[in-house]
N, C-alpha and C positions, 0 to 999 in steps of 0.2 A: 504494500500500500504506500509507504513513503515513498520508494523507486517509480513508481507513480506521478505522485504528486510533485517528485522533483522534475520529472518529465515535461508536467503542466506548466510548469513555472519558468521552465527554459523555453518552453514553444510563446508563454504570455509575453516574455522579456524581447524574445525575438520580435515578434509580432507586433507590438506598444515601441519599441525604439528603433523596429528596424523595418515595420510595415511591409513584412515577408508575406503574412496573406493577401495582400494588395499586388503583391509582385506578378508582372503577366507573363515574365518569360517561360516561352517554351520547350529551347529544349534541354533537356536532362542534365546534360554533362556541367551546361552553364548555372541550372539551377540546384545544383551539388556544390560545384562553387561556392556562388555566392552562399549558400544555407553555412558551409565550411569559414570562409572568412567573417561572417556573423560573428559564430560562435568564439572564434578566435577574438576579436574585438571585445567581443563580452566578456570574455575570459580576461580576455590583460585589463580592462576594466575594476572588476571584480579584484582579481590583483591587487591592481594598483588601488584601488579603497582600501583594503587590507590592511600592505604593508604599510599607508600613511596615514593609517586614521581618518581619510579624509569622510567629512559626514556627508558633500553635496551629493547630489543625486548622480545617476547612470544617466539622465539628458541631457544633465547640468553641465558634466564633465564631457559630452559628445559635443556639445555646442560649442565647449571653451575650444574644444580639439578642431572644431571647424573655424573659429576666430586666429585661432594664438597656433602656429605648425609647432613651436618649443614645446605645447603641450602635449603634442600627439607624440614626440620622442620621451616627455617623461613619464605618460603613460605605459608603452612599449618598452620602458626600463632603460632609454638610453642616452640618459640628460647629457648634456652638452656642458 
């Protein structure tokens, strides 16, 4: 039941920040892909709140990453 429920929560997180059910590509290999770099994203994400304490949110930190590029390498683990 939890391995479940942790299921539900990666397909919500995907879906709410990455609007993967909205996605119309069709074919496979690309939609493997992108579903693959998602995940990855989430994950260094998740990470990176971890290791720094940081409280803002998983859109909060996606937006700064789309403002500030220094963000997106110290998300990735690889400050300058």
């Amino acid at each position: 039941m939890r391995l479940e429920w942790s299921v539900e929560v990666m397909h919500w997180l995907l879906d709410v920040h990455f609007g993967e059910d909205s996605c119309r590509v069709q074919d496979q290999n690309i939609q493997d892909n992108l579903n693959m770099a998602r995940k990855i994203a989430l994950n260094c994400i998740k990470i990176y709140k971890e290791k720094n304490g940081i409280k803002r949110t998983i859109s909060k930190i996606m937006f700064d990453c789309l403002l500030e590029c220094n963000e997106i390498l110290s998300v990735m683990g690889q400050e300058n």
